[in-house]
N, CA, C and O of each residue as an XYZ file, in Angstrom:
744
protein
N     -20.188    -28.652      0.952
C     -20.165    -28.221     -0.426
C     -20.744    -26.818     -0.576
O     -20.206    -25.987     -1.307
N     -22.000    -26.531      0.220
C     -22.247    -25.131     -0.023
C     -21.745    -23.805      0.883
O     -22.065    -22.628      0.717
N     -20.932    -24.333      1.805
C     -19.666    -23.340      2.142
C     -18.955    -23.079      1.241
O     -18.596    -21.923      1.017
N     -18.478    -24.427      0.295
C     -17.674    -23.945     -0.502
C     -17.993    -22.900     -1.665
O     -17.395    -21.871     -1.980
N     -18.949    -23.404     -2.111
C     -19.735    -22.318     -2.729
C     -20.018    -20.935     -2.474
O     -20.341    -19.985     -3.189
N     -19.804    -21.096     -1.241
C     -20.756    -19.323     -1.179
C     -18.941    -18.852     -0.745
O     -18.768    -17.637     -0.656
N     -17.595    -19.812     -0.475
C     -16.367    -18.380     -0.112
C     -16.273    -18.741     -1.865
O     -15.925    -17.616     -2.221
N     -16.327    -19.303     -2.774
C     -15.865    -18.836     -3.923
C     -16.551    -18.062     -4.378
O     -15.984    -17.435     -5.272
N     -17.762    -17.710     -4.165
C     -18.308    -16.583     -4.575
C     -17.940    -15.543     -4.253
O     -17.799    -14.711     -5.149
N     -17.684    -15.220     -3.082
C     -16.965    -13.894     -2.209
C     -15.803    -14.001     -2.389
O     -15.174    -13.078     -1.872
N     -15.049    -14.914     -3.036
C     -13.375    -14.108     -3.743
C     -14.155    -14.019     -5.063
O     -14.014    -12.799     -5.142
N     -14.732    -14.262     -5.959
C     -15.042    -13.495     -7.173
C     -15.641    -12.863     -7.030
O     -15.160    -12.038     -7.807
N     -16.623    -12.300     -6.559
C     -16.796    -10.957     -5.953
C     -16.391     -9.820     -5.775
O     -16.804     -8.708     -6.104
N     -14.820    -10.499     -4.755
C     -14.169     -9.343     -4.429
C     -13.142     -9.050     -5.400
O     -12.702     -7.928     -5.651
N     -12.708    -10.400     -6.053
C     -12.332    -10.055     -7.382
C     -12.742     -8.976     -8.728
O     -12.146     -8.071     -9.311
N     -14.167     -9.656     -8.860
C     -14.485     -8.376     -9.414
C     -14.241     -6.861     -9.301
O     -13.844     -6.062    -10.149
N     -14.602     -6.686     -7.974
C     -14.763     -5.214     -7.326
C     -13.386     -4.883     -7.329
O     -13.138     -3.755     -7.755
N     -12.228     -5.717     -6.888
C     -11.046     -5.219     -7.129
C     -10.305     -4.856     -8.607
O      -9.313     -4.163     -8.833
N     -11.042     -5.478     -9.364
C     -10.297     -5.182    -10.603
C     -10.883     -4.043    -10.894
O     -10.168     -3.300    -11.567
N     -12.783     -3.300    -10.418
C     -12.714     -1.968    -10.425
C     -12.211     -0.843     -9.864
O     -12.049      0.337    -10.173
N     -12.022     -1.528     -8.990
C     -10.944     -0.914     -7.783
C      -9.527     -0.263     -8.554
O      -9.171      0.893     -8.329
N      -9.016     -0.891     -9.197
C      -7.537     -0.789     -9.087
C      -7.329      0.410     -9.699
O      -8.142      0.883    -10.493
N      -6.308      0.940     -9.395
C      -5.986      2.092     -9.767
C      -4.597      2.509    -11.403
O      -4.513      1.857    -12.443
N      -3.888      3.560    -11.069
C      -3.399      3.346    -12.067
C      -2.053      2.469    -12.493
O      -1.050      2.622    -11.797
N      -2.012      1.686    -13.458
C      -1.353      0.998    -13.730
C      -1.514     -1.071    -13.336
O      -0.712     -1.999    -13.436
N      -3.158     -0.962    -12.835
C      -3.598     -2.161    -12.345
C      -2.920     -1.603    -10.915
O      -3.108     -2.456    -11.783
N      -2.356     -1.116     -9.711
C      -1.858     -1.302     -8.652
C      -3.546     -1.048     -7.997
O      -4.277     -0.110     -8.312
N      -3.808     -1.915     -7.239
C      -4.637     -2.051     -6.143
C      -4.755     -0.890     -4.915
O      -3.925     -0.667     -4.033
N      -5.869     -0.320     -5.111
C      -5.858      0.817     -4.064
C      -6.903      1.077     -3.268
O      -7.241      2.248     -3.098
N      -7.497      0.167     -2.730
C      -8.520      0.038     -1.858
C      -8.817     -0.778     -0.334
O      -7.955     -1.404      0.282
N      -9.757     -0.663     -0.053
C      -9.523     -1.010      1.565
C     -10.234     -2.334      1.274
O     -10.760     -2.434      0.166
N     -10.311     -3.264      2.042
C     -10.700     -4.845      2.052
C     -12.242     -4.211      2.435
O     -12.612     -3.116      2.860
N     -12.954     -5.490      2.055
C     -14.486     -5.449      1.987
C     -15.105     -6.401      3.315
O     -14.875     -7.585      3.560
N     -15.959     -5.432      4.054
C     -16.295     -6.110      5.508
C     -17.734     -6.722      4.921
O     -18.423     -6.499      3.926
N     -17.814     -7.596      6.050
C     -19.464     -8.257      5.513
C     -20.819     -7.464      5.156
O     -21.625     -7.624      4.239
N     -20.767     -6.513      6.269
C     -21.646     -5.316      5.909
C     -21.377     -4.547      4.818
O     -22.149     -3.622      4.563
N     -20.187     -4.804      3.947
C     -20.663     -4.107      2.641
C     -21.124     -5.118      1.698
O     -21.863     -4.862      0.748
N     -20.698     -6.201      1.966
C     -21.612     -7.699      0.752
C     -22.647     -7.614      1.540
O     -23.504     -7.003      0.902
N     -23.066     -7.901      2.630
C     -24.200     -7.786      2.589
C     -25.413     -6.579      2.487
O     -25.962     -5.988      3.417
N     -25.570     -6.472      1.405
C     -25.981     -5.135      0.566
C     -27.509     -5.117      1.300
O     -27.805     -4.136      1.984
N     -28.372     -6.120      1.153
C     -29.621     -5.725      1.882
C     -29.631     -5.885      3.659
O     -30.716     -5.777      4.230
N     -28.395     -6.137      4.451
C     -28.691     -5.689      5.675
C     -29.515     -7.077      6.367
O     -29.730     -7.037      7.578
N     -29.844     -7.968      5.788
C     -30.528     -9.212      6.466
C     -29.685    -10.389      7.568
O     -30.250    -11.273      8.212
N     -28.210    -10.092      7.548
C     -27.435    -11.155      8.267
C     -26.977    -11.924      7.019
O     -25.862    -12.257      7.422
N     -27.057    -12.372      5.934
C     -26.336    -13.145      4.933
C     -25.859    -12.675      3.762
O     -25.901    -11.445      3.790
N     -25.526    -12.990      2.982
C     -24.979    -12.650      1.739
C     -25.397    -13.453      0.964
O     -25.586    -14.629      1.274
N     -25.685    -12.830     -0.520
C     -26.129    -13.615     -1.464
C     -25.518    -13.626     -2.609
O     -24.805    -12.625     -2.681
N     -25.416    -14.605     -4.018
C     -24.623    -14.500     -4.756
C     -25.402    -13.195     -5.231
O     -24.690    -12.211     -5.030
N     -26.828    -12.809     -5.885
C     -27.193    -11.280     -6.267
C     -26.576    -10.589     -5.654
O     -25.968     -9.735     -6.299
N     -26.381    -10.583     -3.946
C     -26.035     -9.080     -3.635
C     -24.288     -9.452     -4.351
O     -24.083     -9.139     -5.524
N     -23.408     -9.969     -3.705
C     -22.192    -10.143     -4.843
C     -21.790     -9.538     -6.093
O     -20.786     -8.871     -6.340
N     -22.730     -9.880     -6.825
C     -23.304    -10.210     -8.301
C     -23.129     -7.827     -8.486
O     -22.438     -7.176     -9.270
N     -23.931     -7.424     -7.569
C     -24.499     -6.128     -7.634
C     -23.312     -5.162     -6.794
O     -23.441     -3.966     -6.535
N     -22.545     -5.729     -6.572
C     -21.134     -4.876     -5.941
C     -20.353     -4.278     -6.939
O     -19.908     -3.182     -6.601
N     -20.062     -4.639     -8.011
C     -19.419     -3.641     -9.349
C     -20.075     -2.755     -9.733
O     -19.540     -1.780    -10.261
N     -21.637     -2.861     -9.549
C     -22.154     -2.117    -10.642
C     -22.945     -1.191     -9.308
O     -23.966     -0.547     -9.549
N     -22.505     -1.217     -8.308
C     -22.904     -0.441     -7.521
C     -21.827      0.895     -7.217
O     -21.793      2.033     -6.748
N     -20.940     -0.228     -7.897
C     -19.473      0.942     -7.017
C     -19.467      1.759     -8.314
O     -19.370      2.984     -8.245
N     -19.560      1.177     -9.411
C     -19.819      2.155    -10.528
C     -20.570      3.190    -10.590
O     -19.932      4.135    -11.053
N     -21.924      3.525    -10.268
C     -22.655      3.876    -10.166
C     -22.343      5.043     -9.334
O     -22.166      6.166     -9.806
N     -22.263      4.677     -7.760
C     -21.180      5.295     -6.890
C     -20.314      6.801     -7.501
O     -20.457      7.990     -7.218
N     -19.534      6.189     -8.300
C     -18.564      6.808     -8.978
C     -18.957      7.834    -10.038
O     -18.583      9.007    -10.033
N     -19.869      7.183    -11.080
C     -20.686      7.967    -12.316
C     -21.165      8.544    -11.331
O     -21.902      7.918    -10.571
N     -20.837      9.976    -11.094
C     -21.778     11.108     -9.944
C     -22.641     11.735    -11.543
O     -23.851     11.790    -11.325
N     -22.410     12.028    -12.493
C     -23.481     12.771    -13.327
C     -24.247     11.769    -14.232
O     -24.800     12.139    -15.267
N     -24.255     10.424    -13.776
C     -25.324      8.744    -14.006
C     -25.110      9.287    -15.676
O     -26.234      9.190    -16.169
N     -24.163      9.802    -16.717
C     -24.186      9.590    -17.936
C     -23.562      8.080    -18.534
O     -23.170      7.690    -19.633
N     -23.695      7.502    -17.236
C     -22.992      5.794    -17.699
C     -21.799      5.329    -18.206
O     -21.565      4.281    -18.808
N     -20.886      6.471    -17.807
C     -19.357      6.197    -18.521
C     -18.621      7.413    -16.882
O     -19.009      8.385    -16.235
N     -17.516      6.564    -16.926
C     -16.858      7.218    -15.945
C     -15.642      8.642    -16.952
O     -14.749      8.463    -17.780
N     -16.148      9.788    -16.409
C     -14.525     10.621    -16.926
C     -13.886     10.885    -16.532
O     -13.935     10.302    -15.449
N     -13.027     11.519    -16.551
C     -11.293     11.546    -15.932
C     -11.500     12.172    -14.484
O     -10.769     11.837    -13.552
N     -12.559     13.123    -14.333
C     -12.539     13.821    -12.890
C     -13.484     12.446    -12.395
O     -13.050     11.778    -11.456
N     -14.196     12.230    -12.758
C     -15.237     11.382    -12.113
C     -13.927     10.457    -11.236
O     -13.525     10.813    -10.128
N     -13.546      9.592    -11.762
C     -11.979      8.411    -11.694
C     -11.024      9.184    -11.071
O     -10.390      8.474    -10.291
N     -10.599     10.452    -11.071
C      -9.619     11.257     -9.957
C     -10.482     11.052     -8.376
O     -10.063     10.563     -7.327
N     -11.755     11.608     -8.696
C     -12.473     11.405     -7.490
C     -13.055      9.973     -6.566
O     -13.483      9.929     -5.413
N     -12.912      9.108     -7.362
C     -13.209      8.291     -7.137
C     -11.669      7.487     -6.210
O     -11.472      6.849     -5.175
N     -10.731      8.127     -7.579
C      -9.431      7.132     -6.608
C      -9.062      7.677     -5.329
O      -8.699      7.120     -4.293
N      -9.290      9.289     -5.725
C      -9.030     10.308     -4.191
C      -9.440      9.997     -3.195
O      -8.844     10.229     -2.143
N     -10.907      9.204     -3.287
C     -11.791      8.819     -1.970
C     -10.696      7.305     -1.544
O      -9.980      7.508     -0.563
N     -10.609      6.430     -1.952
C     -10.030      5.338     -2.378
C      -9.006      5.869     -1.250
O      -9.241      6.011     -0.050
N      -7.724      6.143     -2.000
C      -6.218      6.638     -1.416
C      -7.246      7.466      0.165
O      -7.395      6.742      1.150
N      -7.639      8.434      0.188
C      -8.035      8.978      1.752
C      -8.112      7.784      2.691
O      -7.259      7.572      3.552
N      -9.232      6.975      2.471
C      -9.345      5.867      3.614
C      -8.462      5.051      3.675
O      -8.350      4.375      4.698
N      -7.512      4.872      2.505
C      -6.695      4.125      2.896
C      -5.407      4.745      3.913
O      -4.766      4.194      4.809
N      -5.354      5.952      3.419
C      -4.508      6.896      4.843
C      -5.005      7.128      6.412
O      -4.441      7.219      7.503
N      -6.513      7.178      5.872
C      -7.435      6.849      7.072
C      -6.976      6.032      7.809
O      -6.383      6.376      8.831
N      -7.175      4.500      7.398
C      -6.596      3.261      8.118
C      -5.284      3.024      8.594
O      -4.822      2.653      9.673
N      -4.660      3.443      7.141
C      -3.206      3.468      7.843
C      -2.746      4.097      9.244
O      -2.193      3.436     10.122
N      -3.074      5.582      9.346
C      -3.186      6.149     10.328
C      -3.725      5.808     11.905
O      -3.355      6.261     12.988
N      -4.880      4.698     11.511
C      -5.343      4.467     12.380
C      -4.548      3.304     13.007
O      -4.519      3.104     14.222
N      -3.837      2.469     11.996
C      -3.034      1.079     12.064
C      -1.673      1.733     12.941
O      -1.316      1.217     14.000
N      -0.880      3.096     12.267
C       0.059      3.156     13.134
C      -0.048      3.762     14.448
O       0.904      3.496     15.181
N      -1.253      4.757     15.113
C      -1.479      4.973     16.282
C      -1.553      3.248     17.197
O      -0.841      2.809     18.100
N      -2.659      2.673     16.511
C      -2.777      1.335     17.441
C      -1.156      0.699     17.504
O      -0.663      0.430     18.599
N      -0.650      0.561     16.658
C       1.115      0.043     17.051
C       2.363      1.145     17.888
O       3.385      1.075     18.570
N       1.654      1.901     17.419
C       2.648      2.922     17.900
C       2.469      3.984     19.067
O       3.355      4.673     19.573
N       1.231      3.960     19.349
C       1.085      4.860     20.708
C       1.256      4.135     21.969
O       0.414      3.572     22.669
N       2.842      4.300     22.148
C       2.873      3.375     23.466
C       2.144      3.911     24.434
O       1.616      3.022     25.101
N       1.817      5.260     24.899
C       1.415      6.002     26.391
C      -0.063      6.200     26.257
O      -0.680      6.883     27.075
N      -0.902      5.352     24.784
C      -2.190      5.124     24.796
C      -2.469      6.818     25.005
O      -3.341      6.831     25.874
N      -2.197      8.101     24.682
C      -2.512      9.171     24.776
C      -3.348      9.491     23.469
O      -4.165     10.396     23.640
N      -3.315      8.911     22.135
C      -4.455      8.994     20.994
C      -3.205      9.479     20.013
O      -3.234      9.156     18.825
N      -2.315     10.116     20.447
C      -1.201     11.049     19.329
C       0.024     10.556     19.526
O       0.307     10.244     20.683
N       0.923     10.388     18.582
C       2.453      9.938     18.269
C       3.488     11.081     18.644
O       3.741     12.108     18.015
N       3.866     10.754     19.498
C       5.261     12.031     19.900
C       6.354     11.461     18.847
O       6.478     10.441     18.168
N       6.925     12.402     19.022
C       8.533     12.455     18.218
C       9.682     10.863     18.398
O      10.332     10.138     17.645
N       9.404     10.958     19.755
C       9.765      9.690     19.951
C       9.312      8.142     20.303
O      10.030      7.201     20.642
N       7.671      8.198     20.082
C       7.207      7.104     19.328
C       7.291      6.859     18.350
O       7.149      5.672     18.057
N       7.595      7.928     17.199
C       8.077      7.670     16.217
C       9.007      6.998     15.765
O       8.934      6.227     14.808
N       9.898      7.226     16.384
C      11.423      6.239     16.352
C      11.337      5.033     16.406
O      10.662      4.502     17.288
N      12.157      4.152     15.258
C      12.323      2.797     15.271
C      12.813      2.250     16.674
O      13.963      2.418     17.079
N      11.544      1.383     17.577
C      11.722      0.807     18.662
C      12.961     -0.279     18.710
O      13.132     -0.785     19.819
N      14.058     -0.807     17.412
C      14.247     -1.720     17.442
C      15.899     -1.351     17.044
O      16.813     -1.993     16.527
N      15.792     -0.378     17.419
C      17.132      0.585     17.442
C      17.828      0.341     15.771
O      18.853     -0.297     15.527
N      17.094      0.926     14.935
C      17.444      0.939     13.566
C      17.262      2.916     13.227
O      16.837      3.479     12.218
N      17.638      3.343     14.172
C      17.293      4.636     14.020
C      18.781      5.169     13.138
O      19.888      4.631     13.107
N      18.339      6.298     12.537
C      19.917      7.067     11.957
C      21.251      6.657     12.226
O      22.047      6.216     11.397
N      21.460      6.850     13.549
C      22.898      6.426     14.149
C      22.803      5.034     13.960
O      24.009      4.838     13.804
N      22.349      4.030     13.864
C      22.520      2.823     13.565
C      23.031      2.411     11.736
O      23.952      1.873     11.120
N      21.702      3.101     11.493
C      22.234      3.174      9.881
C      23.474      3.556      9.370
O      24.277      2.891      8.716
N      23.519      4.504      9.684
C      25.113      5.425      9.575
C      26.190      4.505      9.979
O      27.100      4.188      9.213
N      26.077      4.068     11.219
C      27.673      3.098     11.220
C      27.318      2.203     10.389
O      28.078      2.195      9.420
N      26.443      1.388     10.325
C      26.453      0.241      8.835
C      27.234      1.008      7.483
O      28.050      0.423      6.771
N      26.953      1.936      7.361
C      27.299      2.672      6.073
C      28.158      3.416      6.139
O      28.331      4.019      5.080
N      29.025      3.760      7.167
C      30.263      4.141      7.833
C      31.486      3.165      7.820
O      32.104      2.752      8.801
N      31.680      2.915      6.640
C      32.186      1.043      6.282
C      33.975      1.645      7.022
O      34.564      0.911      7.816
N      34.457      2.738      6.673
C      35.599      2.688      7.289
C      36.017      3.439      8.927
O      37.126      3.571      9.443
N      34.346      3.925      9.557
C      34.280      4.493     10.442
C      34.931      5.647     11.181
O      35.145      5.861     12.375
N      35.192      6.366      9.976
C      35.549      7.763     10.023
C      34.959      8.512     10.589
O      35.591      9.358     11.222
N      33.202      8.540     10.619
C      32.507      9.189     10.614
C      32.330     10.346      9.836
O      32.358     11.544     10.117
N      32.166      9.801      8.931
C      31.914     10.944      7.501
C      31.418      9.582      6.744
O      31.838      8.462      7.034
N      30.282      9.914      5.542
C      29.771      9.124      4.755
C      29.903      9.544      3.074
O      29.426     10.518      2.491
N      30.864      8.251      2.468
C      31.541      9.075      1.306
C      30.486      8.618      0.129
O      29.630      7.785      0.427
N      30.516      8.930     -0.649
C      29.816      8.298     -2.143
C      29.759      6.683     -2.278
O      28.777      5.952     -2.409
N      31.069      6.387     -2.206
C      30.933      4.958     -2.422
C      31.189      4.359     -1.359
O      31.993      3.428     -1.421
N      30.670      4.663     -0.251
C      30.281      4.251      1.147
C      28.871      4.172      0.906
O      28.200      3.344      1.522
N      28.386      4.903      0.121
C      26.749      4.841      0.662
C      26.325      4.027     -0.848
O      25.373      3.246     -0.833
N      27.133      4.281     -2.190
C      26.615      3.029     -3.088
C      27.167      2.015     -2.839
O      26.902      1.253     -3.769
N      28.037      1.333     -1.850
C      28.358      0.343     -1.740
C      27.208     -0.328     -1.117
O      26.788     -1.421     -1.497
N      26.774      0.272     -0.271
C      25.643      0.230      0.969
C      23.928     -0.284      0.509
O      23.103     -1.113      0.895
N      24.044      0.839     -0.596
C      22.923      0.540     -1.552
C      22.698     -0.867     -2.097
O      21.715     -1.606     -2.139
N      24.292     -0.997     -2.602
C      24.312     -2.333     -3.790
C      23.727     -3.475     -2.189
O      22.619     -4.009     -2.138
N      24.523     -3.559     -1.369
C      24.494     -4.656     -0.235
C      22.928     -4.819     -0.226
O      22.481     -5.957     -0.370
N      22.040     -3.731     -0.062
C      21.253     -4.568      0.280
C      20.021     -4.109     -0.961
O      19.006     -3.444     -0.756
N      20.452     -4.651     -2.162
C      19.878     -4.901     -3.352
C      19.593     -3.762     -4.809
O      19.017     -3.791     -5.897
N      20.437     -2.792     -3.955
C      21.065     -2.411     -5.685
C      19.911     -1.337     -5.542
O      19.460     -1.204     -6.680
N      19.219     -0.501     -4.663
C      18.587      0.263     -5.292
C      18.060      2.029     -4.809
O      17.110      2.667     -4.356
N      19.548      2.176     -5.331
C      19.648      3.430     -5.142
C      18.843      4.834     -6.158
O      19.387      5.864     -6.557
N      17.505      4.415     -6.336
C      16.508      5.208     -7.591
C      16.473      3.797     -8.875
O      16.113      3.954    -10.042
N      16.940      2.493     -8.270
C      16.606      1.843     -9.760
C      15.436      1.139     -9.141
O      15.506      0.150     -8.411
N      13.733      2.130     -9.736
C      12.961      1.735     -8.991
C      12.491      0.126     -9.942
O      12.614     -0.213    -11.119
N      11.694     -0.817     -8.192
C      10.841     -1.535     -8.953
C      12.052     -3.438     -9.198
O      11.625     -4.550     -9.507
N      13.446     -3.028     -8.903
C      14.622     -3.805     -8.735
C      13.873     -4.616     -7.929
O      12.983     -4.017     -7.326
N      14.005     -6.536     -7.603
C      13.847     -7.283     -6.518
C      12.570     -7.073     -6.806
O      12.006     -7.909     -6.099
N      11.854     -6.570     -7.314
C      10.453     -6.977     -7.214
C       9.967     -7.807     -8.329
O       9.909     -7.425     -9.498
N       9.486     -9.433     -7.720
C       8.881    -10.511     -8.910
C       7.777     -9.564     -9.322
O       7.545     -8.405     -8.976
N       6.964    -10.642    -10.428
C       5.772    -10.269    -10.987
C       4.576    -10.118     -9.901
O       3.687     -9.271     -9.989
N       4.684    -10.980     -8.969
C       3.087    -11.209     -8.693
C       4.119     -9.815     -6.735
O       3.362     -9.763     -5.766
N       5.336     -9.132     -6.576
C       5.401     -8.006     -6.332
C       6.263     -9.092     -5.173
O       6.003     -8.776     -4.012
N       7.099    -10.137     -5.279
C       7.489    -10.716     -4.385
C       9.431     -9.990     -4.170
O      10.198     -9.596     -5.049
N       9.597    -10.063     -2.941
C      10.546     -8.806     -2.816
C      12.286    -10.186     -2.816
O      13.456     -9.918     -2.540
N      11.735    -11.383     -3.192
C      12.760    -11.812     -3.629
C      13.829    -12.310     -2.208
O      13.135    -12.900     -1.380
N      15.517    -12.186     -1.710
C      15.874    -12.054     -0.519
C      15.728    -10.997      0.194
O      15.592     -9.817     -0.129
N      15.787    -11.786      1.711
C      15.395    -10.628      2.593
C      16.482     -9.302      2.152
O      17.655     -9.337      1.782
N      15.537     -8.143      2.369
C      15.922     -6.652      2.349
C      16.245     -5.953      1.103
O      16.495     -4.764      0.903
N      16.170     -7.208      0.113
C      15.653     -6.685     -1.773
C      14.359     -5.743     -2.037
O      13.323     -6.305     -2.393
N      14.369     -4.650     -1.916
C      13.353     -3.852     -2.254
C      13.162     -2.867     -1.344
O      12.033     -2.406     -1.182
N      14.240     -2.409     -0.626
C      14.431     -1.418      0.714
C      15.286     -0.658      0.777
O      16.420     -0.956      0.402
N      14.946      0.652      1.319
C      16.271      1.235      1.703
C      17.072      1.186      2.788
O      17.129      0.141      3.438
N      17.734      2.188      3.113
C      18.781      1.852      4.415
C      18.240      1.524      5.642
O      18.901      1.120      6.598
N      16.850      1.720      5.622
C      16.140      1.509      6.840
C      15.176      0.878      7.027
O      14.435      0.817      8.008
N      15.151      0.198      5.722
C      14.340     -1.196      5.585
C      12.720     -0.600      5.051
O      11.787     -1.384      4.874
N      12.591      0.942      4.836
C      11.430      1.466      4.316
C      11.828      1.229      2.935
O      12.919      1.004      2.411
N      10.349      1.368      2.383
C      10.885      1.456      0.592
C      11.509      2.567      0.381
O      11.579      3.451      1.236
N      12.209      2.673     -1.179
C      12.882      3.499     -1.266
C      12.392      4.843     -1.965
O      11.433      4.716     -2.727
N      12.901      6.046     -1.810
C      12.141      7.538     -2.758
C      13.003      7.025     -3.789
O      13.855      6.153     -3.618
N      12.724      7.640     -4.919
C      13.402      7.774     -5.741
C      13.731      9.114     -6.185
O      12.931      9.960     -6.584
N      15.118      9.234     -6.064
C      15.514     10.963     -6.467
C      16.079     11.751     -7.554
O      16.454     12.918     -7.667
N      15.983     10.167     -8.744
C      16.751     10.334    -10.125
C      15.492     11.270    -10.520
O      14.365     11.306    -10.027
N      15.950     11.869    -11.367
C      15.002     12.913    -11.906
C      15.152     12.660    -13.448
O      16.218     12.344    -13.977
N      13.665     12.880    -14.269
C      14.075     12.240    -16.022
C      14.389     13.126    -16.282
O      13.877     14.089    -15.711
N      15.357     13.337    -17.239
C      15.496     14.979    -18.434
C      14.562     14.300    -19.968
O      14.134     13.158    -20.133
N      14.521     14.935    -20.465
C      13.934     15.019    -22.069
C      15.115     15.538    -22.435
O      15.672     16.445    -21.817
N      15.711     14.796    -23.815
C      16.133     15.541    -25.097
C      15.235     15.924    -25.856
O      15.518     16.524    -26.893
């Protein structure tokens, strides 16, 4: 019973901290929380206080001129740090997958999809009459196939961000998609 107790404390916790966390529009932009940051005094355990003192620490954190209200640079800076480590990690996530020759740096051709989904693969998929030329409605046909989203951002994605059938929410290469519609104003 008091296992159970102390992980529901540490998802509301991290609940909390994530909902200060989040960035704009509610999207989540932060790195997961290791034990050494709940455990705030450094003793080997965690406590519901230290828990309890993780929002109002990260706040604090953030208020760099302590006037007790966050302002717009304060919250740029704050998300800036946020987004860095998370490029941090990322970075660090695709060297560990991707440096086959263990040399520390990604060549040109570690880069390349190992699973032969590279350009020339794409292209004949979307080369529907294999001309080799790629026409307009060769490549929105291509689009629609695998879920319609050629700039219609945000398509295939449920509420809680579920991508629905496989390859709903991707582009030709199974990355998400840019979007290149551009808004005008009247």
């Amino acid at each position: 019973m008091k296992n159970k107790i102390v992980i529901a404390s540490v998802v509301a916790a991290l609940l909390g901290t994530a909902a200060f966390a989040a960035g704009p529009n509610g999207m989540r932009g932060h790195a997961p929380m290791d034990f050494a940051t709940l455990d705030v005094n450094g003793d080997g355990s965690v406590t519901l206080e230290e828990l309890e003192s993780i929002p109002a620490t990260k706040f604090a954190e953030a208020d760099t001129d302590g006037d007790g209200v966050l302002s717009q640079a304060e919250l740029e800076a704050m998300i800036s740090a946020q987004m860095a480590e998370m490029a941090t990690n990322r970075a660090a996530m695709m060297l560990e997958r991707m440096d086959t020759d263990g040399d520390g740096v990604l060549s040109a051709e570690e880069m390349q999809p190992a699973d032969g989904r590279g350009p020339a693969a794409m292209f004949e998929r979307v080369d529907a009459d294999g001309d080799g030329v790629l026409t307009e409605e060769e490549f929105a046909a291509a689009t629609e196939r695998m879920g319609g989203h050629g700039g219609d951002r945000g398509k295939g994605h449920g509420p809680r961000g579920d991508h629905g059938e496989r390859g709903e929410g991707h582009g030709l290469r199974g990355q998400a998609d840019v979007d290149t519609d551009t808004e005008t104003t009247e």
